[in-house]
Phi, psi and omega in degrees: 000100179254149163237156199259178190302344177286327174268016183242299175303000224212322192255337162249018193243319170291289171353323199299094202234040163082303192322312192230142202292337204265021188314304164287357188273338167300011206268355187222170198236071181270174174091180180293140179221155165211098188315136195235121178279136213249325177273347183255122178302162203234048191288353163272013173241173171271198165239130161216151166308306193052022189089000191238002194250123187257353179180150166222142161190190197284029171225308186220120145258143188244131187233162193265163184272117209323346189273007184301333170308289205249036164277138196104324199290347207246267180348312200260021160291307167311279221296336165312290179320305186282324165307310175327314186272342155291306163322307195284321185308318186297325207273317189303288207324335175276295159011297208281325193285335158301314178241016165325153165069357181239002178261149184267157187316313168261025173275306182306312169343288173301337193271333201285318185294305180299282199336287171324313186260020168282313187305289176320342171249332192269290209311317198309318211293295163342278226282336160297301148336322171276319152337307172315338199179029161245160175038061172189171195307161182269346203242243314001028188339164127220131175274149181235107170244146187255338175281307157277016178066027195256157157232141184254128196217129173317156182212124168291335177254002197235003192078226185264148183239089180266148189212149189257121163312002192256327183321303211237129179269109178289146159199145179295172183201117187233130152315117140010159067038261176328294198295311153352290186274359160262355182087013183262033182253164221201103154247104193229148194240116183269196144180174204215151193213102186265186182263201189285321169296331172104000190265129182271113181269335126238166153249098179260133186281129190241319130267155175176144191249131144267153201111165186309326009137306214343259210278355159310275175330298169321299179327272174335342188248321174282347192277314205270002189239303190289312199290333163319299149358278195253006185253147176291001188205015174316286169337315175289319188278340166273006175257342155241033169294121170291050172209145169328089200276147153014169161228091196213300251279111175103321188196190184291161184266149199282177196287331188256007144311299179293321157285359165295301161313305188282342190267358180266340184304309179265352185180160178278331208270146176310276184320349176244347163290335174318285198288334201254354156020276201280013186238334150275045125268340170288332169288337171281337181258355165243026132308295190304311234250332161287312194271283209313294203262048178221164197259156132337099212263134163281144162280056203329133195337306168281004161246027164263316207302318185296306199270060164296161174222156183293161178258317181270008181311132186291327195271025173310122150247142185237204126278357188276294175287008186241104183349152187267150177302133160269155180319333161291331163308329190251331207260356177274327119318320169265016151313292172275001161279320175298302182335284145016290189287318177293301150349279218301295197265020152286294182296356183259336180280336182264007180258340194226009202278346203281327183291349203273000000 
């Protein structure tokens, strides 16, 4: 699928619509790719949730944007960056002002100028990182409504976006090999939606899994969104799937929700989140750090009007309606994030103890 200058304006200056850090990166379809029929069912997979689902009932499912998993990590690089490069700035500026007169002119010359273009290149790559997941929604929704066939999906630049679900052609999207071993790896279920002319008005990354799982996981999160979609009883079954929706619906998500997300980010298995200790506490503080300093995403009048719910629907779930965490659910996260935490400041004291 290549695209010409209309689809290259339409996917990076309209197009943007957030779901994936790789949005212009979409424009060509490398790596494995495969098409997915909105009418053929998946029968070796199930229906699950994963982590991707925020309310369901007879009307709508709502799913979260796929970068929601690994929201924060790249922000708290930024907000890390920015603390260094301040620490360093306090340090030259003491330096220079303590030994006026004894640095020769044109070494300062020289220290000031690499600074300055030190500056010019490191704040963009900072301001991007903070950027990345900070002051902008804690969320991206999408609504699936299966009674008007519509989808409604959150935009960091465009506001709300609708697309008719009969509209848009899914295909899974897998990494190379190559890319693999570069660190580029990516099992994601996309889609793209043209006009009448044939020129593509978005390409949205619309699922993703992180985890042992990996396109499995995905599969499994489209499967349970088509048979809604497209099955007479599509409601039910996602209302009755045994796995933990989202704490998103409405408000923020709470501090031991997010340690839940980060402890989940590098692996399913206890024991390498056990041994990975201090990289979820780095995902768990720059989750907290990320949604508290983002908004709520609202839902505008007119897409509650469409998505209204019946008052007696039987099938509703909710964060209203969902069993309170058990203790093992609290106390196992916020393990390794104290663990974590504990790791991180043994090593900066036997690494700086000589300075204290």
């Amino acid at each position: 699928m290549q695209g010409n200058s209309r689809d290259y304006y339409n996917l990076i200056v309209r197009g943007n619509l957030g779901f994936s850090s790789a949005m212009s990166k979409v424009l060509r379809r490398t790596g494995k790719t495969s098409l997915l029929i909105r009418k053929s069912p998946l029968k070796t997979v199930s229906c699950q949730f994963n982590d991707a689902v925020i309310c369901s009932n007879s009307t709508f499912i709502e799913v979260v944007d796929s970068g929601n998993r690994l929201r924060g990590i790249y922000s708290l690089l930024g907000v890390a960056g920015l603390f260094a490069l301040i620490v360093f700035l306090c340090g030259f500026l003491y330096i220079i002002t303590s030994g006026a007169g004894k640095i020769p002119l044109l070494l300062s010359g020289i220290v000031v100028f690499s600074l300055i273009l030190g500056l010019l290149l490191l704040l963009p790559i900072i301001n991007a990182f903070i950027r990345r997941d900070m002051f902008r929604q804690t969320h991206y929704p999408m609504r699936f409504n299966r009674r008007d066939r519509k989808v409604y999906a959150w935009s960091q630049d465009m506001g709300v976006v609708t697309m008719n679900w009969d509209d848009i052609q899914f295909y899974t999207s897998e990494a190379t090999k190559s890319q693999d071993r570069r660190g580029m790896s990516r099992e994601e279920i996309r889609g793209y939606v043209r006009d009448r002319n044939g020129n593509l008005l978005y390409h949205v990354v619309f699922f993703k899994y992180e985890g042992l799982k990996g396109m499995k996981g995905v599969l499994e999160i489209w499967e349970l969104v088509r048979r809604y979609m497209e099955e007479h009883d599509g409601h039910i079954q996602a209302y009755q799937v045994d796995q933990r929706l989202l704490d998103l619906d409405g408000k923020r998500e709470s501090f031991i929700h997010s340690l839940i997300q980060a402890k989940q980010v590098l692996a399913d298995s206890r024991a390498v989140q056990l041994i990975l200790a201090p990289a979820v506490m780095w995902a768990g503080t720059g989750r907290l750090i990320a949604k508290w300093t983002c908004r709520v995403p609202r839902w505008p009048e007119w897409v509650e009007e469409k998505c209204q719910v019946a008052p007696d629907d039987p099938y509703v779930r909710n964060r209203h309606t969902e069993a309170p965490l058990t203790a093992k659910e609290i106390l196992w996260p916020l393990f390794c994030y104290l663990l974590g935490w504990a790791e991180v400041l043994v090593i900066l004291y036997f690494c700086f103890r000589g300075y204290l």
